[in-house]
PASEBA-1860 file (N, C-alpha, C; in nm, 3 decimals):
! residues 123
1> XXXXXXXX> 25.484/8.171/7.393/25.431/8.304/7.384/25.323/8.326/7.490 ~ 25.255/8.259/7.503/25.151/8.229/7.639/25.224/8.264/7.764 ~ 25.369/8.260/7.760/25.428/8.272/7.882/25.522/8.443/7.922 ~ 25.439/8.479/7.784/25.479/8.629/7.791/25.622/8.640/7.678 ~ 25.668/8.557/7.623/25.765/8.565/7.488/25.730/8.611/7.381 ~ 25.778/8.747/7.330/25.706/8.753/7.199/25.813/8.695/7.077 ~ 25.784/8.709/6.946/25.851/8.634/6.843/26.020/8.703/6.858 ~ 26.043/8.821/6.853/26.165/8.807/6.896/26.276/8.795/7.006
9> XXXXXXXX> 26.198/8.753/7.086/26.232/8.682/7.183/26.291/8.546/7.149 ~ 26.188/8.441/7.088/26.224/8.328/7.047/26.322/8.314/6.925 ~ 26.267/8.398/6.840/26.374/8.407/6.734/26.552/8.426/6.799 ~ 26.583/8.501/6.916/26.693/8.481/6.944/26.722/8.360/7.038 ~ 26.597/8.299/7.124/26.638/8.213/7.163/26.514/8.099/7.184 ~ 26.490/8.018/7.131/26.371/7.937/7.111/26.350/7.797/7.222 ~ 26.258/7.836/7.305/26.268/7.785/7.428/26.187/7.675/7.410 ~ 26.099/7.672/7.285/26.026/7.545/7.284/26.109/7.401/7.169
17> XXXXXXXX> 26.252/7.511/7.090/26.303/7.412/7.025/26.417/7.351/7.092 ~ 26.435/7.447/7.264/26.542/7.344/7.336/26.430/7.272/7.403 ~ 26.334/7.261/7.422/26.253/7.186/7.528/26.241/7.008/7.433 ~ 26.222/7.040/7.287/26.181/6.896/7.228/26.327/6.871/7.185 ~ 26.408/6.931/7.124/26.539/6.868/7.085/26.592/6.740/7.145 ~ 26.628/6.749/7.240/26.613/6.601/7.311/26.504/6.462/7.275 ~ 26.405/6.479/7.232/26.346/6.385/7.152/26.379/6.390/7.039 ~ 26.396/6.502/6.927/26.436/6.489/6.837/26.532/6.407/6.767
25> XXXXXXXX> 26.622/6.430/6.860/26.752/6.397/6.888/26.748/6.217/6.873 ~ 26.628/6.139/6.979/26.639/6.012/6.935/26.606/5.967/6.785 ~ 26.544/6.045/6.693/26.533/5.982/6.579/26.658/5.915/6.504 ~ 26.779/5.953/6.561/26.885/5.875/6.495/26.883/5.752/6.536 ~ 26.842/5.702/6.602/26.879/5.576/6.653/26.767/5.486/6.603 ~ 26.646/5.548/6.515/26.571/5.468/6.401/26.601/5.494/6.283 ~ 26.660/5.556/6.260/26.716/5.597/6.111/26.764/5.456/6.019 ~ 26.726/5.421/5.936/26.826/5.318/5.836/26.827/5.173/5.943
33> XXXXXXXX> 26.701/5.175/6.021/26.748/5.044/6.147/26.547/4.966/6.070 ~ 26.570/4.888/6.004/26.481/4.781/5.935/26.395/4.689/6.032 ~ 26.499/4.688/6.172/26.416/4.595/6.269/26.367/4.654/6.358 ~ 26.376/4.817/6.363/26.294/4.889/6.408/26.134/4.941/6.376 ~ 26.042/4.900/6.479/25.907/4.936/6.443/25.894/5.140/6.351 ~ 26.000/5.168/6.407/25.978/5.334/6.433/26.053/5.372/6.291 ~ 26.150/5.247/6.249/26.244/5.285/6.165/26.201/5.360/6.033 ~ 26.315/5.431/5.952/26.254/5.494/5.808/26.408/5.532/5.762
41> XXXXXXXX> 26.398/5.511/5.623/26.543/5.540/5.533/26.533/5.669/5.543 ~ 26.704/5.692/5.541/26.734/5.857/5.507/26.861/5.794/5.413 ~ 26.898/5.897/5.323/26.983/5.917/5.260/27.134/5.976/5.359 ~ 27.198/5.955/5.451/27.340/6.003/5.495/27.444/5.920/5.505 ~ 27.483/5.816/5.383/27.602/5.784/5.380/27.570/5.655/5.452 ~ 27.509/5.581/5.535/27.536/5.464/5.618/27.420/5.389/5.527 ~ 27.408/5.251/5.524/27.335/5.173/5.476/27.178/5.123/5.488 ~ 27.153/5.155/5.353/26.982/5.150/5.349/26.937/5.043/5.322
49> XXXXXXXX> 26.822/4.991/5.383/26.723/4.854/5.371/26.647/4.871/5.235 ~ 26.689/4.853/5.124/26.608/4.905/4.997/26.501/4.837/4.927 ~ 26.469/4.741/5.010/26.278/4.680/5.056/26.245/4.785/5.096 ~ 26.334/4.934/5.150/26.232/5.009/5.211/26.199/5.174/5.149 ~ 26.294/5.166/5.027/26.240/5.253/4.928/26.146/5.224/4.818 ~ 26.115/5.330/4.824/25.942/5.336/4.688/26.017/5.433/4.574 ~ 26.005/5.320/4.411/26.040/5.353/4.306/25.964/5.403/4.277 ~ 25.897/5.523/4.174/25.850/5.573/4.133/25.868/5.598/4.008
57> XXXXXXXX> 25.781/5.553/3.897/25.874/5.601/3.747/25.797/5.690/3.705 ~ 25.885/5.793/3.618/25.820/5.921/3.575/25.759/5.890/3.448 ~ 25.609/5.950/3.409/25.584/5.886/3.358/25.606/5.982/3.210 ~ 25.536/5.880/3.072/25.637/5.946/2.917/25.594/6.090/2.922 ~ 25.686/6.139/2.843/25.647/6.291/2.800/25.640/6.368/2.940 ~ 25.749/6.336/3.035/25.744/6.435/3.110/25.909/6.450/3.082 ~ 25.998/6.576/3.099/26.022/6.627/3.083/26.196/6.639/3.183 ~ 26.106/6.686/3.289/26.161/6.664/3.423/26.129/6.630/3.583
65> XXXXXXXX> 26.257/6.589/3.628/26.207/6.581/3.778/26.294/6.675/3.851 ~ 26.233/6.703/4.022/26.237/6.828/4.061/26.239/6.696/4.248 ~ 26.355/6.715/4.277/26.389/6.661/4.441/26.454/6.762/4.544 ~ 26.375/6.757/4.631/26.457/6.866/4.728/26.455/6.812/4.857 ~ 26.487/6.880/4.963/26.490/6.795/5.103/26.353/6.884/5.150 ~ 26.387/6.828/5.277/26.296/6.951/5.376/26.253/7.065/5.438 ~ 26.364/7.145/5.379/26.409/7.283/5.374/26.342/7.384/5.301 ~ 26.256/7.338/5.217/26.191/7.375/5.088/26.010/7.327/5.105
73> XXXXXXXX> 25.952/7.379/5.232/25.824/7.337/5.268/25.689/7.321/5.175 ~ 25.735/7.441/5.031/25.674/7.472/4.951/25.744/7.462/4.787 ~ 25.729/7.293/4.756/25.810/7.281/4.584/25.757/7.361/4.494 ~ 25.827/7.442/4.446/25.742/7.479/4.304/25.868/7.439/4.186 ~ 25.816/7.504/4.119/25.865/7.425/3.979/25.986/7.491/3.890 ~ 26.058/7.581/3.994/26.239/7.636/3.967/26.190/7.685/4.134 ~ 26.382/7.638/4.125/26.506/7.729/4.229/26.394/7.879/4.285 ~ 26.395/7.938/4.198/26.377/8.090/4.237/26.176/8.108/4.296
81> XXXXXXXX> 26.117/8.040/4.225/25.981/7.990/4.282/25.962/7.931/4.466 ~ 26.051/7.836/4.478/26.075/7.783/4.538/26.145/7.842/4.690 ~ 26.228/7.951/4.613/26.319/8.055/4.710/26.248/8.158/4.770 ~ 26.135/8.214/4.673/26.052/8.313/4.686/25.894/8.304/4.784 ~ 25.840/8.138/4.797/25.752/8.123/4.847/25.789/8.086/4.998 ~ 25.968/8.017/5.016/25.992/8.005/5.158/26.022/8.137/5.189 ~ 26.111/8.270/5.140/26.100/8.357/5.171/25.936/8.436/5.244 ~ 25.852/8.423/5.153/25.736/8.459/5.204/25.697/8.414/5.343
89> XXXXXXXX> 25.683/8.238/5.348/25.667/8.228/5.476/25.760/8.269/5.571 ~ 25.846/8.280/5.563/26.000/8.345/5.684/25.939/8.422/5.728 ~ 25.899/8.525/5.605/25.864/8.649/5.650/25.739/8.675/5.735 ~ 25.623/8.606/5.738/25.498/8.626/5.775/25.521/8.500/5.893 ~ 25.571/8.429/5.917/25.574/8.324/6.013/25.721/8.248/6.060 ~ 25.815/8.339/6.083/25.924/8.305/6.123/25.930/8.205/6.238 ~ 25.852/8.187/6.276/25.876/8.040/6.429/25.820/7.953/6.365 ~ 25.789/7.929/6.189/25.707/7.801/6.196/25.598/7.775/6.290
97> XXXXXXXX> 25.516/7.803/6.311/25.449/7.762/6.411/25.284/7.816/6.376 ~ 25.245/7.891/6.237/25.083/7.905/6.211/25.077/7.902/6.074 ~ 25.152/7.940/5.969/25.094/7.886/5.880/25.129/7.726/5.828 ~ 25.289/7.736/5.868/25.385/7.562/5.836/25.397/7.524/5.956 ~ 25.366/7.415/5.996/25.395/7.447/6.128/25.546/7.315/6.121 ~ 25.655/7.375/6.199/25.763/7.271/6.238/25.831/7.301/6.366 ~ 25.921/7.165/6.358/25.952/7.127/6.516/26.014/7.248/6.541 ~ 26.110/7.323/6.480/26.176/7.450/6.479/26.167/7.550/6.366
105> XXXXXXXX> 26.143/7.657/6.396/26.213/7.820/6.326/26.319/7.917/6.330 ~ 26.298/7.975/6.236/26.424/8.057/6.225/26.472/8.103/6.335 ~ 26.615/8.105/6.348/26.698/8.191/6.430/26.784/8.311/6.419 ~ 26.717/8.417/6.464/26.781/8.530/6.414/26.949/8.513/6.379 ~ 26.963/8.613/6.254/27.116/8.595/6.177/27.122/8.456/6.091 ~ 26.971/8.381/6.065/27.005/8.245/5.954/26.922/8.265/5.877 ~ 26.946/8.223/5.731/26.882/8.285/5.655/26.723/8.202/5.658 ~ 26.733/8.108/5.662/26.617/8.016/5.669/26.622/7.870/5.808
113> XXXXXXXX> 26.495/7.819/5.839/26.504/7.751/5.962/26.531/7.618/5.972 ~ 26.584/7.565/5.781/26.678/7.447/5.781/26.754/7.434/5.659 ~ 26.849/7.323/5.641/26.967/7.346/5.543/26.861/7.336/5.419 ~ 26.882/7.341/5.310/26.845/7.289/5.198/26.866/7.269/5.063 ~ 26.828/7.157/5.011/26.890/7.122/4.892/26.782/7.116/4.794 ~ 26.812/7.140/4.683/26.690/7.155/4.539/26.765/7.155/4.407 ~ 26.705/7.021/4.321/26.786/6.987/4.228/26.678/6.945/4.137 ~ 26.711/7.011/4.026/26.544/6.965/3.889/26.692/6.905/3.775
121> XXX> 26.651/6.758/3.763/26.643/6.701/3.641/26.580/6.681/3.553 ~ 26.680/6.699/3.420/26.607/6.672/3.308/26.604/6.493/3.266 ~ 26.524/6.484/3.225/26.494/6.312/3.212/26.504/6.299/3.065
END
């Protein structure tokens, strides 16, 4: 924006999320890799070092649990809470970039600026 881009500008074409993508991009190659200094588990199907997950037990008299990915910057406590507070930020900060800040934002015609998943169990 310093360079004279205003937000919809970037929103159709985001010149600072082709500039880092290319680094981004190497995080696969630490993904699920144990003898990597850089390394860290993800959940996609290929095999996890599970020395390198943290159990957590819920503790009595709770009720439920509530897991989502990264898509969901702001957990609250239902689906529609949850839908309503990323909506908010979309709306007031669509490039990610002052109140959340991330590597990328929305692109005009998507509904939000990553996939996401949100699932509350009952325990």
């Amino acid at each position: 924006m310093k360079k004279g881009k205003t937000v919809d500008d970037l929103l159709v074409r985001d010149t600072g999320w082709e500039f880092i993508q290319p680094l981004i991009l190497q995080q696969y190659y630490v993904q699920n890799d144990p003898l990597n200094q850089y390394g860290y588990e993800v959940i996609n199907g290929f095999p996890i070092d599970l020395s390198m997950i943290e159990v957590t037990h819920v503790p009595s008299g709770k009720a439920e649990v509530i897991l989502a990915s990264d898509g969901y910057p702001f957990l609250k406590n239902n689906l529609f809470e949850s839908e309503t507070v990323l909506g908010k930020l979309l709306n007031e900060d669509p490039l990610c970039f002052r109140t959340y800040k991330a590597s990328k934002g929305l692109i005009k015609g998507n509904e939000s600026f990553d996939d996401r998943a949100y699932i509350r169990i009952r325990v």
